[in-house]
Rosetta silent file (secondary structure, phi, psi, omega in degrees, C-alpha in Angstrom):
SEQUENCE: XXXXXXXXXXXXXXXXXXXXXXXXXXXXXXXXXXXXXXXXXXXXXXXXXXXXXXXXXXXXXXXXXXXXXXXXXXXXXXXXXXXXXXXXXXXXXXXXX
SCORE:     score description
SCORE:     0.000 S_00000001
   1 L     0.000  110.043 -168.769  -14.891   26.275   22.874 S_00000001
   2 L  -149.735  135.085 -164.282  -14.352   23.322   20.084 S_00000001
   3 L  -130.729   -1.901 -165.816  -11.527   21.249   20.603 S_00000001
   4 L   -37.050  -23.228 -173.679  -13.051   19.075   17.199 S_00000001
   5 L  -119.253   24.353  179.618   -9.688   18.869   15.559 S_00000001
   6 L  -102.429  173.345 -179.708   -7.277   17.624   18.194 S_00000001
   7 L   -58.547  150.647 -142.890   -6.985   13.754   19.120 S_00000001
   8 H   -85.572  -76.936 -154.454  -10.172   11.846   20.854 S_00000001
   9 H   -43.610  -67.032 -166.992   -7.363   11.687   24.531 S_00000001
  10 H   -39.792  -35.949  169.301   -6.195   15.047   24.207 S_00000001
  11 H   -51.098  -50.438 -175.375  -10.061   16.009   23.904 S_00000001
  12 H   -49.606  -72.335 -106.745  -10.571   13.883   26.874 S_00000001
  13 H  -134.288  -39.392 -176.204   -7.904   15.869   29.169 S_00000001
  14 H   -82.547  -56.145 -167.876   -8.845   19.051   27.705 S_00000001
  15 H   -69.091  -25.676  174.171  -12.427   18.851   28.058 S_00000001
  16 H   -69.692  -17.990 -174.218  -12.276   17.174   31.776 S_00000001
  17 H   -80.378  -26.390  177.334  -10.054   20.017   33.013 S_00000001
  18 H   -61.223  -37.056  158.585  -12.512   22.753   31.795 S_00000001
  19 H   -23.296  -77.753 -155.657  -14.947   20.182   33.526 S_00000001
  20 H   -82.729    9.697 -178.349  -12.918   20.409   36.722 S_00000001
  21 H   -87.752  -23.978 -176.488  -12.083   24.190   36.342 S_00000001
  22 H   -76.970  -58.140  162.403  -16.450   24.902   36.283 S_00000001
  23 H     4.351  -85.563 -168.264  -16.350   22.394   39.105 S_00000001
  24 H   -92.720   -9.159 -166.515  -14.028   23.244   41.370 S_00000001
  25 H  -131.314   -7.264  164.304  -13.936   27.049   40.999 S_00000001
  26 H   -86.804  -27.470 -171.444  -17.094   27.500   40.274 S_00000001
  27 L    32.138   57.561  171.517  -18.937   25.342   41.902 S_00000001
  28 L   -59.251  158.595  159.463  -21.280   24.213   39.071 S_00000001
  29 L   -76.731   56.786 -175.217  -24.107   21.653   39.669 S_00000001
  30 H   -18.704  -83.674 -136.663  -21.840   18.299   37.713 S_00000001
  31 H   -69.312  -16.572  166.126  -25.596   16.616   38.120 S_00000001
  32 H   -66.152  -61.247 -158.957  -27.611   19.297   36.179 S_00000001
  33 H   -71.074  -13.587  172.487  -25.167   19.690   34.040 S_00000001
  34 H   -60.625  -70.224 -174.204  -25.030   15.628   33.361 S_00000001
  35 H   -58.040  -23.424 -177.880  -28.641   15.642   32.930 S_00000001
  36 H   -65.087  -37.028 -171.545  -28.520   18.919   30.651 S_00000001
  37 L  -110.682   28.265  148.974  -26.117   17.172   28.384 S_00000001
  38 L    85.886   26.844  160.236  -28.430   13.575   28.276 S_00000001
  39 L  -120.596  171.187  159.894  -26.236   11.489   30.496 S_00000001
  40 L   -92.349  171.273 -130.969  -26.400   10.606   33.993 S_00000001
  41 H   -87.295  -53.020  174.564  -24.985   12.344   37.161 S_00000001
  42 H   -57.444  -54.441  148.712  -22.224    9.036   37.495 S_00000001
  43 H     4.265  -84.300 -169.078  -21.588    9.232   34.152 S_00000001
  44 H   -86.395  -18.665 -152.145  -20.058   12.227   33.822 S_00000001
  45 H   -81.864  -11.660  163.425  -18.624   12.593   37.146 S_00000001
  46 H   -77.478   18.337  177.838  -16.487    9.399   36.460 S_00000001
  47 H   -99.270  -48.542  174.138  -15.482   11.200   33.033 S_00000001
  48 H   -72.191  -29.378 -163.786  -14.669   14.424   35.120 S_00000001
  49 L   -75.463  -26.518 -161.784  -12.725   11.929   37.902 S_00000001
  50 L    73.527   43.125 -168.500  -10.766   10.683   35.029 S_00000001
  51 L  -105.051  -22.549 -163.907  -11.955    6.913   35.557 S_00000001
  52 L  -129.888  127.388  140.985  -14.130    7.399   32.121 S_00000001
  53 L  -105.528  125.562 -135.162  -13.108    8.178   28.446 S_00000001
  54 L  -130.692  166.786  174.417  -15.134    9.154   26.425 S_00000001
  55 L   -51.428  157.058  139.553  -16.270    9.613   22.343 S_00000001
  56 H   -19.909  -99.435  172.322  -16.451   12.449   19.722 S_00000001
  57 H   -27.336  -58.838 -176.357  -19.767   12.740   19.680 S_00000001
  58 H   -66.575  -41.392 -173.533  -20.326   12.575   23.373 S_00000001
  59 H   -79.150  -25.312  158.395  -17.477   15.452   23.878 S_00000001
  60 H   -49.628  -32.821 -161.318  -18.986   17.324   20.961 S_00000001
  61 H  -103.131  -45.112  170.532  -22.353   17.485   23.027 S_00000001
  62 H   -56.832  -38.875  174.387  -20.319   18.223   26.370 S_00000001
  63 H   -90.196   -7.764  179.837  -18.350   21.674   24.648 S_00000001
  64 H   -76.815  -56.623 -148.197  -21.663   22.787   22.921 S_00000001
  65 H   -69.666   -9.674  176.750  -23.555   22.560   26.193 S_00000001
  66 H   -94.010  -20.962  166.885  -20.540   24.365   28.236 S_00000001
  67 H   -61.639  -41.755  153.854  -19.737   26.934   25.810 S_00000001
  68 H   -29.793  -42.708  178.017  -23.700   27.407   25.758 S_00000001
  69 H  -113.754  -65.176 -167.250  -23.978   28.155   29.269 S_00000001
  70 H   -62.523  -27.878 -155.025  -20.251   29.116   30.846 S_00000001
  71 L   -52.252   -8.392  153.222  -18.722   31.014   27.781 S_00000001
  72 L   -91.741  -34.610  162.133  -17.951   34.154   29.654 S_00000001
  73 L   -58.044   17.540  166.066  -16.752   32.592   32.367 S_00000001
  74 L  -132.114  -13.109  179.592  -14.218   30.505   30.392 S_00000001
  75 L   -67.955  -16.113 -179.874  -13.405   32.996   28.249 S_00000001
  76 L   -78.060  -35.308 -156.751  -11.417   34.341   30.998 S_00000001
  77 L  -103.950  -31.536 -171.037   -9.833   30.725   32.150 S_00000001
  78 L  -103.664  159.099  173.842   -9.196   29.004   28.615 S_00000001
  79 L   -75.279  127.765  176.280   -6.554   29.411   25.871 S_00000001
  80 L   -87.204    3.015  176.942   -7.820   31.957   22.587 S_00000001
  81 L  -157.122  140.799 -174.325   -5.429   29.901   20.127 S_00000001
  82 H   -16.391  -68.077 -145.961   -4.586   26.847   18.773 S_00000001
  83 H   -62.314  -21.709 -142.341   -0.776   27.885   19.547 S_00000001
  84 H  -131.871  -84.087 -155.692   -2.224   28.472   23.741 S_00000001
  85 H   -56.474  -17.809  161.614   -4.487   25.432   23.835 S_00000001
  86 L   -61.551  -26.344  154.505   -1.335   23.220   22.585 S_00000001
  87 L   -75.756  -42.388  173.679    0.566   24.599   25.649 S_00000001
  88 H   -54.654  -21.596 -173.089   -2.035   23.803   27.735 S_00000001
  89 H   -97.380   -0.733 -160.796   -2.796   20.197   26.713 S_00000001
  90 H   -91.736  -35.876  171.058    1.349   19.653   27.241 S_00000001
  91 H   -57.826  -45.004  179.944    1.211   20.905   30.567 S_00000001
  92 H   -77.396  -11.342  173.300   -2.293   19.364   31.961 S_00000001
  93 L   -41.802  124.848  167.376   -1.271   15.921   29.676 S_00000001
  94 L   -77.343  159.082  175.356   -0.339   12.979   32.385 S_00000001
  95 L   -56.549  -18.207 -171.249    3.422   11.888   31.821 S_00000001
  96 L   -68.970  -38.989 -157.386    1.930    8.435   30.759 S_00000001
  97 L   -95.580    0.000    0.000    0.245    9.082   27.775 S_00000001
């Protein structure tokens, strides 16, 4: 799961919904997984709340460590192509942006 060549927001909005799809359906541990990826537990969860946007680099270290750990379980949940994750960012996109 590498999102590396789409826009820093779109990154944002993609990578918090995979966030809130391990979350909420999953019921991951957000504060392991904070500390796992070298932030703290507030951190991410205002990043996840959508209160926090965040860098390259920092979302680069956030899709390593969930593809690391989750990737069959997303493999099920996420879009397999460009042409799929491009529908996906138009729908989960707020109208604002």
């Amino acid at each position: 799961m590498t999102t590396s060549g789409i826009d820093r927001m779109d990154r944002n909005i993609y990578v918090r919904y995979v966030l809130k799809i391990l979350v909420e359906t999953y019921l991951i541990n957000q504060a392991q997984l904070a500390y796992r990826i070298g932030v703290q537990p507030k951190y991410l969860r205002e990043f996840t709340n959508g209160s926090r946007n965040i860098g390259n680099k920092r979302l680069d270290d956030i899709e390593e460590i969930i593809s690391e750990l989750y990737r069959p379980i997303l493999e099920e949940e996420l879009p397999s192509t460009p042409e799929e994750l491009s529908n996906l960012l138009e729908i989960i996109r707020p109208s604002n942006i």
